[in-house]
SEKOL-365954 format. One record per atom (N, C-alpha, C): x negated, y negated, z. Coordinates in steps of 0.001 Angstrom, whole numbers, padded with zeros to 6 digits, always signed. Example, Ala and Ser with C-alpha at 12.3 -4.5 7.8 and 13.67 -1.06 7.14 Angstrom:
! SEKOL-365954
-013190+005690+007800/-012300+004500+007800/-013200+003300+007800/-012850+002250+007080/-013670+001060+007140/-012900-000030+007870/
! end
This chain:
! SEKOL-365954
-000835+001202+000000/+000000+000000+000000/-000870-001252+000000/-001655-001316+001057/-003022-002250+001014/-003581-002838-000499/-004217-001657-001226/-004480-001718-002472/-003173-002088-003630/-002798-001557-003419/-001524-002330-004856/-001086-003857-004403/-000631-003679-002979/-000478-005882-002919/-002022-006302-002966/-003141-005597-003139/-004351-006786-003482/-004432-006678-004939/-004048-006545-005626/-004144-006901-007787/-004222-007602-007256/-005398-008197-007983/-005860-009515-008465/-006075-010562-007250/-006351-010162-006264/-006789-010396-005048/-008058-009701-004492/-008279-010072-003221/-009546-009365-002439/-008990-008682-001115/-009041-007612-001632/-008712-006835+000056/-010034-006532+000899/-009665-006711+001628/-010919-006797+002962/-010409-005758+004130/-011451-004746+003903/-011604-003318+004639/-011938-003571+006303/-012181-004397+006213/-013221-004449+007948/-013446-003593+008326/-013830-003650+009774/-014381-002181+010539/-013780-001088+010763/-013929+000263+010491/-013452+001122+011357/-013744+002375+009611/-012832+003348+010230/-013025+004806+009291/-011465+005054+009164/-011684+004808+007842/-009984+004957+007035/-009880+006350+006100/-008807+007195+006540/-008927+008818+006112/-007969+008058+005130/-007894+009091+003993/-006551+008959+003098/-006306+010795+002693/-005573+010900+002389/-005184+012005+002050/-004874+012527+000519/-005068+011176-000372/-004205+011665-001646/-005387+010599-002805/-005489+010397-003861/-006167+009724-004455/-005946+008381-004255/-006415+006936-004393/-006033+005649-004714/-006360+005028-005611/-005356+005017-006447/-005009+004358-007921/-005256+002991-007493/-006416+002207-008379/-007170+000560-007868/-006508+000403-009206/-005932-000710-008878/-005752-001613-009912/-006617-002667-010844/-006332-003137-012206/-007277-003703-012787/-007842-004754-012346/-006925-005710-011663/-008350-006665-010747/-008133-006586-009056/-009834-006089-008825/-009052-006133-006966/-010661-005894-006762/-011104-006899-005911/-012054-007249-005204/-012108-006230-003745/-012683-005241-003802/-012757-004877-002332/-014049-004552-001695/-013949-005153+000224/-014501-005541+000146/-015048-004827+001611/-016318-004057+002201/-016417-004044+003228/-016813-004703+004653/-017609-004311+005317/-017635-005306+006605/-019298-005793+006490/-020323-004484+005966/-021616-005162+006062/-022364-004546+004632/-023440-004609+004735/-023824-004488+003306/-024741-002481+003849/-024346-001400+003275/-024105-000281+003391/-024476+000463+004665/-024065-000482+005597/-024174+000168+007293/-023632+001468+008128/-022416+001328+007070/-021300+002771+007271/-020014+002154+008616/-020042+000827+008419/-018783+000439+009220/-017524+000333+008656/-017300+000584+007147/-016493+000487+006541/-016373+001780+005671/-015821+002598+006274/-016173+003914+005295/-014417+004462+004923/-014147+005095+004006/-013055+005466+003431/-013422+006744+003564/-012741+008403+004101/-012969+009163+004098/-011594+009899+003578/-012525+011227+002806/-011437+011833+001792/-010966+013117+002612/-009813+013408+002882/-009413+014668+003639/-008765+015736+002617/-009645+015732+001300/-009009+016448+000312/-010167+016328-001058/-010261+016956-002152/-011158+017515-002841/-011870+016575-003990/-010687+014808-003674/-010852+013595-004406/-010152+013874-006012/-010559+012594-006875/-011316+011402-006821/-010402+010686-005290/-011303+009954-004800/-010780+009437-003624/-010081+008326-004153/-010935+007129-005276/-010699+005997-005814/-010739+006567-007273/-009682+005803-008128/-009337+005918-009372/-008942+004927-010017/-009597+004753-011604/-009002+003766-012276/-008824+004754-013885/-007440+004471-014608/-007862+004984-015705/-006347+004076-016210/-006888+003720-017784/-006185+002544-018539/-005770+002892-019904/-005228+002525-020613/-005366+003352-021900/-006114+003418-023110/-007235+002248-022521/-008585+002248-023666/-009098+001403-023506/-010451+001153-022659/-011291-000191-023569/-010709-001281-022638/-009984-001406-021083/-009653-002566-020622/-010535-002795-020048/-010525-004444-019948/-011778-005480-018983/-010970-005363-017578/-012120-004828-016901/-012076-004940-015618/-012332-006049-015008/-011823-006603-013806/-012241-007512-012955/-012120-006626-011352/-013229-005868-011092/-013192-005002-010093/-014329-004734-009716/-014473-005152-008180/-015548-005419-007449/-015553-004324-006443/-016191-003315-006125/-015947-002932-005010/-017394-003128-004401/-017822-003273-003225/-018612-003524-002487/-018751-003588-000690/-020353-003444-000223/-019916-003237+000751/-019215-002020+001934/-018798-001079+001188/-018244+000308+002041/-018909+001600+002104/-018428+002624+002372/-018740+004069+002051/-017818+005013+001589/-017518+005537+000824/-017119+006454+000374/-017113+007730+000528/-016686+008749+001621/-017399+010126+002109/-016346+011247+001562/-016661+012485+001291/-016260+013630+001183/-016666+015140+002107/-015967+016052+002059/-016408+017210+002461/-016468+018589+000997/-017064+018582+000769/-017109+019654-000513/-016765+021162+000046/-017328+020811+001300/-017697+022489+001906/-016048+022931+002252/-015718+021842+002238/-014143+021998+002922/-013192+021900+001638/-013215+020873+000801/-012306+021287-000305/-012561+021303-001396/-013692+021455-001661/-014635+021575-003007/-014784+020905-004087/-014213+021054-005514/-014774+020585-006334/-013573+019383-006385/-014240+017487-006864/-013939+016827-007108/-014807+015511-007221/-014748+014536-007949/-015492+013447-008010/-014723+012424-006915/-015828+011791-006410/-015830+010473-004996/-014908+009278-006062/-015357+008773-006933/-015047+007645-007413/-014739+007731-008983/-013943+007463-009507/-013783+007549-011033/-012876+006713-011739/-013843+006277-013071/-013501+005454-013720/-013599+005228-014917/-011956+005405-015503/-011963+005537-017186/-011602+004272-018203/-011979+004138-019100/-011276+003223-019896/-011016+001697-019037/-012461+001262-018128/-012531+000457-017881/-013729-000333-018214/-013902-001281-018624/-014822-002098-018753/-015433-003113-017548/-016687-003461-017874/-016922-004565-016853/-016978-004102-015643/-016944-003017-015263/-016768-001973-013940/-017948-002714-012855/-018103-003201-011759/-018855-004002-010850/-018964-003043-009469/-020197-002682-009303/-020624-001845-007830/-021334-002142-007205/-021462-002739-005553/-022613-003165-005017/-022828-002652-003561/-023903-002506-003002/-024033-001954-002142/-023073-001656-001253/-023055-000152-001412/-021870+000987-001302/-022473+002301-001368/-022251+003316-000370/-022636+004335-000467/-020975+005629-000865/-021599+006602-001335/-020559+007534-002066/-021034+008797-001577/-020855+009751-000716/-021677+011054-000616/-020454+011974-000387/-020920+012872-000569/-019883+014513+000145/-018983+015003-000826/-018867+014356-002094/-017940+015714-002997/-018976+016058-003874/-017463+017551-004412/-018233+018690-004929/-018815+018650-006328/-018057+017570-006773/-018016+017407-008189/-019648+016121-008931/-019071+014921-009005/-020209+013773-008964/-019836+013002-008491/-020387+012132-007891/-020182+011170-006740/-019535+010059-007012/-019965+009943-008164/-019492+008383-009408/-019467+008952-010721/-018221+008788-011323/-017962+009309-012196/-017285+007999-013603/-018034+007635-014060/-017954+006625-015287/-017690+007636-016580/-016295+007298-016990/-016127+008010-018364/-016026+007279-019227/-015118+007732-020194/-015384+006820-021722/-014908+005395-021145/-015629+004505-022254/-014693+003186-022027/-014967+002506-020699/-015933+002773-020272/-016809+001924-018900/-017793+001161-019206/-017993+000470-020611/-019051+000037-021254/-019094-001320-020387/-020504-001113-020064/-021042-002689-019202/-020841-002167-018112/-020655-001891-017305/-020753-001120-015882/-021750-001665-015287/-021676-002557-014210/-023375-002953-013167/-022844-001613-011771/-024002-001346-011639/-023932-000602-010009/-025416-000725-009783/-025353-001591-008414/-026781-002161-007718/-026524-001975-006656/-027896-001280-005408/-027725-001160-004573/-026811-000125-003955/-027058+001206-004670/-025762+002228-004640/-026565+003646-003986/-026007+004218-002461/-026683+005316-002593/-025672+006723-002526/-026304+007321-003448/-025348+008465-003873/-025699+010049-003355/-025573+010827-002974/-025534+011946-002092/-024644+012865-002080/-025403+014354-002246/-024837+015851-001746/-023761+015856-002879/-024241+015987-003898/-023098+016871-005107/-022982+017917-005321/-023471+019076-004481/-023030+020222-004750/-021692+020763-004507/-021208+021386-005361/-020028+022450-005186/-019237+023372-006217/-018299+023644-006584/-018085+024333-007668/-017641+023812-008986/-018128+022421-009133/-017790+021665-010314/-019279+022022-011501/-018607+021084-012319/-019521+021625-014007/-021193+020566-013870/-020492+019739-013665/-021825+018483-013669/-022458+018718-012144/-021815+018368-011454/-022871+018453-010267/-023694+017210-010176/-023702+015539-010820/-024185+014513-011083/-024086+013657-009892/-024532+013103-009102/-024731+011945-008276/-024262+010638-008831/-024373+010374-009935/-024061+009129-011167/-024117+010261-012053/-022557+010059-012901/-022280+010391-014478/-021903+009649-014883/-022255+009347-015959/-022391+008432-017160/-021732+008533-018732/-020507+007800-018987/-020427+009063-020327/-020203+007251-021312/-020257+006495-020384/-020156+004894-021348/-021355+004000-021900/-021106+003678-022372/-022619+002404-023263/-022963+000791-022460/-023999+000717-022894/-024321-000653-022321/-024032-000640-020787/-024551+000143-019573/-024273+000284-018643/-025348+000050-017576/-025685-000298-016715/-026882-001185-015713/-026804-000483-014455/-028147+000543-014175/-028176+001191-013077/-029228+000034-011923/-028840-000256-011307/-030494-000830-010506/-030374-000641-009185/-031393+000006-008660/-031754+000348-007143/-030817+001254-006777/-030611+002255-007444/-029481+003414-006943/-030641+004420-005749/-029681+004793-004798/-030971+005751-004489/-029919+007099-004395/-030585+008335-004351/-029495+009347-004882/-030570+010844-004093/-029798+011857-003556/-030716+012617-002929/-029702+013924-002495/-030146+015320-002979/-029479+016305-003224/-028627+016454-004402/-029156+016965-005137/-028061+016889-006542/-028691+018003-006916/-027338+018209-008207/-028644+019166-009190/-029060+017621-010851/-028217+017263-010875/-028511+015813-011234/-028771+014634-010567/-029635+013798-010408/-029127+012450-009782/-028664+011276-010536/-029017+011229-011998/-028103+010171-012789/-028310+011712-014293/-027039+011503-014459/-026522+012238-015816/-026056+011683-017134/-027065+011476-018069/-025955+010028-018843/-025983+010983-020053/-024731+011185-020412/-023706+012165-021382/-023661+011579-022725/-023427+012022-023764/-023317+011708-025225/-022234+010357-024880/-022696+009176-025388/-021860+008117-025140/-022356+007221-024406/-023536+007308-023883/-024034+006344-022583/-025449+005578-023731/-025140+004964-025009/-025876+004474-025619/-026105+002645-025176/-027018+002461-025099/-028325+001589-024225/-027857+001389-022708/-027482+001875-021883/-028216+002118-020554/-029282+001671-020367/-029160+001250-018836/-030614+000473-018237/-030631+001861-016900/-031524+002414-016526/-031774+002623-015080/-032772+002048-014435/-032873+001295-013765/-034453+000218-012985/-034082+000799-011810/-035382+000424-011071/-036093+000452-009854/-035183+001354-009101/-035016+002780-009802/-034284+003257-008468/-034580+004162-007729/-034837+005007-006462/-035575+006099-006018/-034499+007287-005638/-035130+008709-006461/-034163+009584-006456/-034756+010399-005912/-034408+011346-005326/-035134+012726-005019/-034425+013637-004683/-034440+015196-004315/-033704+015925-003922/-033089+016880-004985/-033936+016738-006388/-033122+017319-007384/-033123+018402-007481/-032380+019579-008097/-032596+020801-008456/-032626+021393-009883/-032295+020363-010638/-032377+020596-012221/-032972+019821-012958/-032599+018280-012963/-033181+016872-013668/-032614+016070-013126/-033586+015167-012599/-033168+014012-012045/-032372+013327-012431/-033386+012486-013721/-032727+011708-015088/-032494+012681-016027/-031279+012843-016891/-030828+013557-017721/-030163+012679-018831/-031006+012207-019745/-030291+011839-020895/-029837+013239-021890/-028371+012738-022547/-028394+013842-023508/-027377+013626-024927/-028174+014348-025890/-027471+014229-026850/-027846+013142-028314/-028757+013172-028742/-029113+012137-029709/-027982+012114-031033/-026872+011036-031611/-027671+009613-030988/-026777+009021-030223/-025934+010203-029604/-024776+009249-028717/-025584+008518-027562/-026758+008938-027098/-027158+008485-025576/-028927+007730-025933/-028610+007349-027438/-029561+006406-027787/-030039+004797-027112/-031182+004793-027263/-031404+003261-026916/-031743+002904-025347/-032053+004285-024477/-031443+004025-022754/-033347+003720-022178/-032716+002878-021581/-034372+002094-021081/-034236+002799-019490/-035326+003420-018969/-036017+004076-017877/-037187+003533-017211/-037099+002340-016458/-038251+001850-016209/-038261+001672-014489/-039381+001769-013689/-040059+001031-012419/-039195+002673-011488/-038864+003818-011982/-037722+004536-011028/-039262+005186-010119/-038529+005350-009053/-039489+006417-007918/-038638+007782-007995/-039016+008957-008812/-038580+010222-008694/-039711+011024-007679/-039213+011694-007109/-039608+012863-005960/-039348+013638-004910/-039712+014464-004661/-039362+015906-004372/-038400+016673-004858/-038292+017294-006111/-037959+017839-006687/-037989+019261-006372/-037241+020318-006333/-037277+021685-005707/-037842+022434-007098/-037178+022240-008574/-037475+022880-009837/-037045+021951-010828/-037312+022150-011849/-036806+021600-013333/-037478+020287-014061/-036797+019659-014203/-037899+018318-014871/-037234+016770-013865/-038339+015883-013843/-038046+014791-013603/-037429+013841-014614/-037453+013896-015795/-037000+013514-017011/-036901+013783-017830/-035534+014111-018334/-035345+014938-019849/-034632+014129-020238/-034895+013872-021786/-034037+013235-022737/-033855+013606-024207/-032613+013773-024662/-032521+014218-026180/-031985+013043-026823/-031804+012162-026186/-031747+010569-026763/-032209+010279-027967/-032262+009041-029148/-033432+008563-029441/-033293+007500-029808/-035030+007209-029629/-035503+005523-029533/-035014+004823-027996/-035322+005258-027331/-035620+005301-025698/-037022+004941-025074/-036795+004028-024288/-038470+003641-023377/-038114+004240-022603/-039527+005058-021908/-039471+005217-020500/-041060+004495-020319/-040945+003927-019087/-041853+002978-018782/-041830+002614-017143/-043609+002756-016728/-043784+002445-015568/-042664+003403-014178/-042544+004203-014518/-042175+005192-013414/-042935+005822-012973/-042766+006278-011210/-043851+006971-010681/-043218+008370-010487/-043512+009492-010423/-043061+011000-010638/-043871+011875-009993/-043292+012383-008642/-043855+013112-008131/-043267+014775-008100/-043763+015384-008549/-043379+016746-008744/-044204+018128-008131/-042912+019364-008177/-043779+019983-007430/-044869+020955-008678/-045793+021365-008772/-046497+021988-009390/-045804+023192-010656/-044197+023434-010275/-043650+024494-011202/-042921+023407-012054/-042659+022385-012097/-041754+021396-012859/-042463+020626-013797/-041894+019778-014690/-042135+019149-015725/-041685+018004-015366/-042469+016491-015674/-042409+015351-014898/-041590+015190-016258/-041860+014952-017449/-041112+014111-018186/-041026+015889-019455/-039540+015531-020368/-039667+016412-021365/-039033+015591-022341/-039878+015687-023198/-038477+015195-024532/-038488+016382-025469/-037386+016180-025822/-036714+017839-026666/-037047+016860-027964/-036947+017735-028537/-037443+017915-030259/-036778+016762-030930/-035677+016274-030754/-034765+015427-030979/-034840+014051-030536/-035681+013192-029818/-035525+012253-028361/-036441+011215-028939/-037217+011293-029714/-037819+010427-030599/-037648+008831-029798/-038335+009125-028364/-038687+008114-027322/-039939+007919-027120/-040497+006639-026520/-041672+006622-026271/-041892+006532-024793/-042878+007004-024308/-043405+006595-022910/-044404+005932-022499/-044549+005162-021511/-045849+004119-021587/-046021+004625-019810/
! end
């Protein structure tokens, strides 16, 4: 109820731990807002398998939607597979320091039609469960701006899907992976995606960077891996450079 009288307003979460039970459909403009900048005094908790928060439009709408400020929590172990946050056929999509952890599915889930997307200051956590992606950040839109995400337990920590053509990911520190950290895929839907200043490490297996992209920088990342993994791979297709 909260959320539908704030369209096009700013709802303001303040302190405390708010359960919901069922998804919440956000409307196209709504500023929300928590109490400190990702302290965990403002946390939304899901008593069910999510998306907790939802937006989906019927193509290609400009968002004016801020969320910031809160936490976002799940239990996977308890109701398994589902994405924390998801968002379709929105544009202009705005995320700022906010944490998302505990479902089974991906934590943040950007589908088609999220082109321009900022999320700064975002930490994302524990995607395991019986879903397909398993992503911390999925990505399936263009022109989209990762910066300072930090992300830890995944079998992905950012996943950017056929469709996520020029993507930025900067300065962000991931670790905890079990497959690929960064996962570009698909040339030439996930063309053009710039990879620069990220801190990847501790990795259990697989690669720190794979991409089938092409015409992609990766640049100035530091990559710490364990001795059975591959810091960077480009598949046959990815026709990227690395500096």
């Amino acid at each position: 109820a909260a959320v539908t009288a704030a369209s096009g307003k700013q709802l303001w979460l303040g302190t405390g731990n708010f359960k919901i039970t069922a998804t919440i459909n956000l409307p196209q403009q709504i500023r929300m807002t928590g109490a400190t900048n990702r302290s965990g005094q403002s946390v939304i908790t899901a008593a069910f398998a999510g998306p907790a928060l939802k937006y989906t439009a019927g193509g290609g709408t400009s968002l004016e939607m801020y969320l910031e400020h809160f936490s976002v929590i799940g239990r996977s172990d308890l109701y398994g597979a589902g994405n924390g946050i998801e968002i379709t056929n929105g544009a202009s999509f705005n995320m700022r320091s906010c944490v998302v952890a505990g479902f089974g599915t991906n934590q943040i889930n950007l589908g088609l039609g999220c082109y321009g997307a900022i999320l700064k200051d975002v930490y994302v956590a524990e995607s395991y469960g019986p879903g397909t992606s398993n992503a911390n950040l999925y990505c399936a839109s263009e022109f989209c701006h990762f910066d300072k995400i930090e992300s830890d337990d995944a079998k992905y920590s950012i996943y950017l899907a056929n469709g996520s053509y020029g993507t930025n990911i900067v300065n962000c520190t991931l670790e905890g992976f079990s497959t690929t950290c960064i996962h570009v895929e698909d040339t030439p839907g996930a063309g053009r995606v710039i990879i620069q200043g990220n801190k990847i490490i501790d990795s259990r297996v697989g690669n720190g960077i794979y991409t089938n992209g092409n015409n992609g920088q990766i640049s100035n990342n530091s990559i710490k891996m364990s001795s059975t993994s591959t810091g960077i791979y480009l598949d046959v297709n990815s026709y990227s450079s690395v500096i």
